[in-house]
MITIVO-85827 format. One line per field, with one value per residue (C-alpha): residue number from 1; residue in three letters; x, y, z. Coordinates in steps of 0.5 Angstrom, whole numbers, plus 2048, in hexadecimal, padded with zeros to 3 digits. Layout:
<rs>
i (NUM ...) .
aa (Ala ...) .
X (X ...) .
Y (Y ...) .
Z (Z ...) .
</rs>
This chain:
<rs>
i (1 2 3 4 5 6 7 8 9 10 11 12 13 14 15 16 17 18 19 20 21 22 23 24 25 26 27 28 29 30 31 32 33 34 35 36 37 38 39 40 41 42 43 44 45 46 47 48 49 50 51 52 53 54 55 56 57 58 59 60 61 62 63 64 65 66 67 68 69 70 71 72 73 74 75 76 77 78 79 80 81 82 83 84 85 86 87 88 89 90 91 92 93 94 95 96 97 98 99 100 101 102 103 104 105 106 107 108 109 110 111 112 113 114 115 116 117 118 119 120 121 122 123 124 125 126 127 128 129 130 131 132 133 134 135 136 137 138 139 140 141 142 143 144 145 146 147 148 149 150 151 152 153 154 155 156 157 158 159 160 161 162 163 164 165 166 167 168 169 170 171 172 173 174 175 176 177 178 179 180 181 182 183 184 185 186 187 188 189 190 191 192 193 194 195 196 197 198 199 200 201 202 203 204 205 206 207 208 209 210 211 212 213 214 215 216 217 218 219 220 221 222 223 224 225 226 227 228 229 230 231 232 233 234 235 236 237 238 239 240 241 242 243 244 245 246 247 248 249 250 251 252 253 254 255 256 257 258 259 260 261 262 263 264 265 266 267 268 269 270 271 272 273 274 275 276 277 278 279 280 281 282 283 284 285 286 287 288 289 290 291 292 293 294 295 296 297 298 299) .
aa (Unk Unk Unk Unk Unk Unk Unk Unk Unk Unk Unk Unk Unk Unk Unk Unk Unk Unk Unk Unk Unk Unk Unk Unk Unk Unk Unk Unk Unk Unk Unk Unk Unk Unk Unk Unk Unk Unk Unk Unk Unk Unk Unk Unk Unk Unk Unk Unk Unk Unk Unk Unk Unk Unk Unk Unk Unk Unk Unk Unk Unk Unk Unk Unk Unk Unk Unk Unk Unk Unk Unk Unk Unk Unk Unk Unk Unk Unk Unk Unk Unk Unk Unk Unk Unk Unk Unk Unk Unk Unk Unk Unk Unk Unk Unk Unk Unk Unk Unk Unk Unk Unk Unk Unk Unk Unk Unk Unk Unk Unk Unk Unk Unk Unk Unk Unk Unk Unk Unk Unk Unk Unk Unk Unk Unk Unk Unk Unk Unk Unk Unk Unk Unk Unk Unk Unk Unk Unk Unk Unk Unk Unk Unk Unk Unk Unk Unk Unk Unk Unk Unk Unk Unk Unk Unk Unk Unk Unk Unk Unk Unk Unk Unk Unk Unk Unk Unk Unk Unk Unk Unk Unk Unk Unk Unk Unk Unk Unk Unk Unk Unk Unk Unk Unk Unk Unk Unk Unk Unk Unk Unk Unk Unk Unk Unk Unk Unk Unk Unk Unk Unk Unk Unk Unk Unk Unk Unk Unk Unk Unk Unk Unk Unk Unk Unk Unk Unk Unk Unk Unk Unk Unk Unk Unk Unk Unk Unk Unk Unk Unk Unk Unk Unk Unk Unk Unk Unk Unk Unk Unk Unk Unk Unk Unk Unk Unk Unk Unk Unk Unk Unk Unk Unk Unk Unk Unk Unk Unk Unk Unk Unk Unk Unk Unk Unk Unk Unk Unk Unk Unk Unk Unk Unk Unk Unk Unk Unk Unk Unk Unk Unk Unk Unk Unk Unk Unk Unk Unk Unk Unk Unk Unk Unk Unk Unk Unk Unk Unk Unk) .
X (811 80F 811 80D 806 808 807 802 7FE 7FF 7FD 7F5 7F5 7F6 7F1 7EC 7ED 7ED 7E7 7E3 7E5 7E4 7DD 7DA 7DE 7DC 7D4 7D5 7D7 7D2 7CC 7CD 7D3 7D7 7DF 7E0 7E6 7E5 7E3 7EA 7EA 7E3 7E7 7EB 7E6 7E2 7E9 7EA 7E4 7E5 7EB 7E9 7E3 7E9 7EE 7EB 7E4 7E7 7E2 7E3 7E6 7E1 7DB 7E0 7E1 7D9 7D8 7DE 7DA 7D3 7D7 7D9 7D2 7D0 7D5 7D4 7CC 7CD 7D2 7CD 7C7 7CB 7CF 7CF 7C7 7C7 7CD 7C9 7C2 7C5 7C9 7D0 7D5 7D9 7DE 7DC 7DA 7E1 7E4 7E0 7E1 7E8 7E7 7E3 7E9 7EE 7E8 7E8 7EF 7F0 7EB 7ED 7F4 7F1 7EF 7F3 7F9 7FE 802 800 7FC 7FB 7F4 7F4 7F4 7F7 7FD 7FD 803 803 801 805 802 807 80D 809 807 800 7FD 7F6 7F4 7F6 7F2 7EC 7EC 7EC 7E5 7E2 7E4 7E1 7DA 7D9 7D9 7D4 7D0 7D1 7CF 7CA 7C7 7C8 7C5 7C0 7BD 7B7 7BC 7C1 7BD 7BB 7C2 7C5 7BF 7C0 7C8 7C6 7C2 7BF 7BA 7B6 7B8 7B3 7AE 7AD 7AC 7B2 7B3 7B9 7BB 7BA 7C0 7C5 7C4 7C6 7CB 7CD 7CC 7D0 7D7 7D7 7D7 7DB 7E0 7E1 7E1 7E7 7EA 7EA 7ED 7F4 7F4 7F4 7FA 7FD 7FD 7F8 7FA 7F7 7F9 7F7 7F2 7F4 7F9 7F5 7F0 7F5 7F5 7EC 7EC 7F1 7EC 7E6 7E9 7EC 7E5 7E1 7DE 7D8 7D8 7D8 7DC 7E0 7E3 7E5 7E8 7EC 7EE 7F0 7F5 7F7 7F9 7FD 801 802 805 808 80B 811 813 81A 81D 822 826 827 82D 830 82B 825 827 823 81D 817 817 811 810 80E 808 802 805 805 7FE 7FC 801 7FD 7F6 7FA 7FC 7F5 7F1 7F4 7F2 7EC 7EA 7E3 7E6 7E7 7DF 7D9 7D8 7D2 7CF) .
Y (80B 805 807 80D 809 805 80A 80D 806 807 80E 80B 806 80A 811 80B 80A 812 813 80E 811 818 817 816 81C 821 81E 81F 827 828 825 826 82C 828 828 821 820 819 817 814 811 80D 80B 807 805 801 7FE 7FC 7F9 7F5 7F3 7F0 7EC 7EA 7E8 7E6 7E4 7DF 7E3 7E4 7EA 7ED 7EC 7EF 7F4 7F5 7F4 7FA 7FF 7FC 7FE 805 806 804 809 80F 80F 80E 814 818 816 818 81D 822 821 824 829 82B 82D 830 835 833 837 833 835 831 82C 82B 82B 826 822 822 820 81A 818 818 813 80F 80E 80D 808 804 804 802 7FC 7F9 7FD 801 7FC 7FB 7F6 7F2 7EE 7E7 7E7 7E2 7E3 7E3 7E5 7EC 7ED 7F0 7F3 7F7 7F7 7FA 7F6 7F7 7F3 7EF 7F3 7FB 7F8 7F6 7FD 801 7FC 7FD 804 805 800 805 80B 808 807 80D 811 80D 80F 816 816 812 811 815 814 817 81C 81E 81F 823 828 828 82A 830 832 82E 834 834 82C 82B 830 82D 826 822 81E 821 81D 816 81A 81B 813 812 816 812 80C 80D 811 80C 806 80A 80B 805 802 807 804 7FD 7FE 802 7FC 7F7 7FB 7FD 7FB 7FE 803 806 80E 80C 811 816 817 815 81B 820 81D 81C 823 825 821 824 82C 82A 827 82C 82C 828 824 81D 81D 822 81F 818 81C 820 819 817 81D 81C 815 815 81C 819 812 815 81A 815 813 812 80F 80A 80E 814 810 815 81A 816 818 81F 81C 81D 818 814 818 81E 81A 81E 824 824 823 829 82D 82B 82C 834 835 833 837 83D 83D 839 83C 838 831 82E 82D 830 82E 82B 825) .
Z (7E2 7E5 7EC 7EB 7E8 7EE 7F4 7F0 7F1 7F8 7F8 7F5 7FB 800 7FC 7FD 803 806 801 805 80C 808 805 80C 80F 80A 80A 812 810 80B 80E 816 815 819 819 81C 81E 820 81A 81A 820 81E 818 81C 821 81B 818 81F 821 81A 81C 823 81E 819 81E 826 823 81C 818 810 80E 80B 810 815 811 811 817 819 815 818 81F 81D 81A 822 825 820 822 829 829 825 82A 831 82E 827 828 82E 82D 826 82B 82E 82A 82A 825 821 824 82B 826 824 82A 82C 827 829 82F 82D 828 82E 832 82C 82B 832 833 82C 830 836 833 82E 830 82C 828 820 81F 818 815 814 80C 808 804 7FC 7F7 7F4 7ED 7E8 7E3 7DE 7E3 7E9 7EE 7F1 7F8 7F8 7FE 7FB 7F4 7F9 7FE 7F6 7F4 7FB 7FC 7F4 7F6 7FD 7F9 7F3 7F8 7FC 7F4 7F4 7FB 7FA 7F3 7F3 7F9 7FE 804 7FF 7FD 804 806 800 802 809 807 803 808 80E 811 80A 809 811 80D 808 80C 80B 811 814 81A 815 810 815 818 810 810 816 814 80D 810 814 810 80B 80F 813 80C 80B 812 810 809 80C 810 80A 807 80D 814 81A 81F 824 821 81A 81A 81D 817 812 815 811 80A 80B 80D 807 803 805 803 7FD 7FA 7FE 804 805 7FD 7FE 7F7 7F7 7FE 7FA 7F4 7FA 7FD 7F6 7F5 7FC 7FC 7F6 7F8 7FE 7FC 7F5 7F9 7FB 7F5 7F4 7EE 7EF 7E9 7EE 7F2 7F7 7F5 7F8 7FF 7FD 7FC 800 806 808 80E 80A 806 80A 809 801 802 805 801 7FB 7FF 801 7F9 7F7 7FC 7FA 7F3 7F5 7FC 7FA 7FA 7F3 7F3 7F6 7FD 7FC 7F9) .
</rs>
């Protein structure tokens, strides 16, 4: 039962991560009905970029990571002003949008490569024993990714629910022909959901670099988990995308638990390398009682 709750905690630590990333992508979909594919890609750029503060610059961690996300705001907007602005003018169909947003993931990988390299890289953190609470054994830096991610999505509630930008960006999400009509300020809720995925997600980025270490085709496998969140909660609901991450995160990493009892028999159960599978299987499962998603797909 111990191992069980251990995997278990460590299936919250990365939910959390993913549903920051996810957050941002269903934001992305519902708003600008955009299914990026770079938005893996991002994530890694703003961990990236953190890393270079951390690590070449000598910054504080946590500035650092703030200064990641503020990079990453930097690239998604310029990205939307010299290449979904002008695609969406001119009436691209979602399929040329994917497209090119692949396209986009390969020159960001690439160029993340070009720059640091293709080995792993580690943030300069300082090292604190683990605490042990009733037999499990829990990392300062998985308890911090779980505080943060639940202070993101607090302040993400509360933006949505309680602000004017907010509102305007639920109107436009249920429909943006009558959300212009009625004099809401299109273009400024598209910078926002910009500004807003891409803080998320780099914050996202950073938080995997924290626990794990930083790989330049992090976010390419972290893309599938994201979308299978995404489904999951239903597309284009903030909230549904964090409760997906959730389930998707601890199926994962429960997934692989094997009690030591098993003796010979541990050798039928599941490896590590099927993790990302179980995830999109229980996504399939739902799906088909739930073609909808877990909740509606809008916020």
């Amino acid at each position: 039962m111990q191992e069980l709750l251990q995997a278990t905690i460590d299936g919250i630590a990365l939910g959390s991560i993913i549903s920051l990333a996810a957050v941002g992508l269903t934001l992305t979909y519902g708003i600008l009905r955009l299914a990026n594919f770079a938005h893996g890609d991002i994530l890694t750029f703003g961990a990236y970029a953190a890393f270079l503060c951390n690590v070449a610059l000598k910054l504080n961690i946590w500035l650092s990571v703030a200064i990641g996300c503020g990079v990453a705001i930097a690239l998604v907007i310029i990205v939307e002003k010299i290449l979904w602005a002008p695609l969406r003018a001119k009436r691209a169909n979602s399929t040329t949008l994917m497209i090119v947003s692949i396209g986009l993931a390969l020159v960001i990988r690439n160029a993340i490569i070009l720059f640091w390299g293709p080995s792993p890289q580690r943030f300069d953190l300082p090292t604190f024993p683990a605490l042990q609470f009733l037999g499990l054994t829990i990392t300062r830096n998985r308890i911090l990714v779980i505080v943060l991610a639940l202070l993101a999505i607090g302040a993400l509630y509360y933006l949505l629910q309680n602000t004017k930008i907010g509102r305007a960006m639920r109107a436009v999400a249920d429909n943006p022909e009558l959300a212009r009509v009625s004099g809401i300020n299109v273009d400024a809720v598209i910078l926002w959901t910009w500004v807003i995925a891409g803080g998320l997600t780099a914050l996202g980025g950073s938080m995997y670099g924290i626990v794990q270490t930083l790989r330049p085709n992090m976010g390419w496998f972290l893309i599938l988990p994201m979308f299978a969140s995404v489904i999951l909660g239903g597309i284009g609901n903030p909230y549904g995308a964090i409760a997906g991450a959730m389930i998707i995160g601890i199926a994962q990493e429960t997934s692989t638990f094997c009690p030591s009892e098993l003796g010979e028999l541990a050798q039928y159960c599941l490896g590590t390398e099927y993790k990302l599978g179980v995830g999109l299987l229980i996504m399939i499962l739902v799906l088909l009682f739930k073609p909808q998603g877990l909740f509606r797909g809008t916020f």
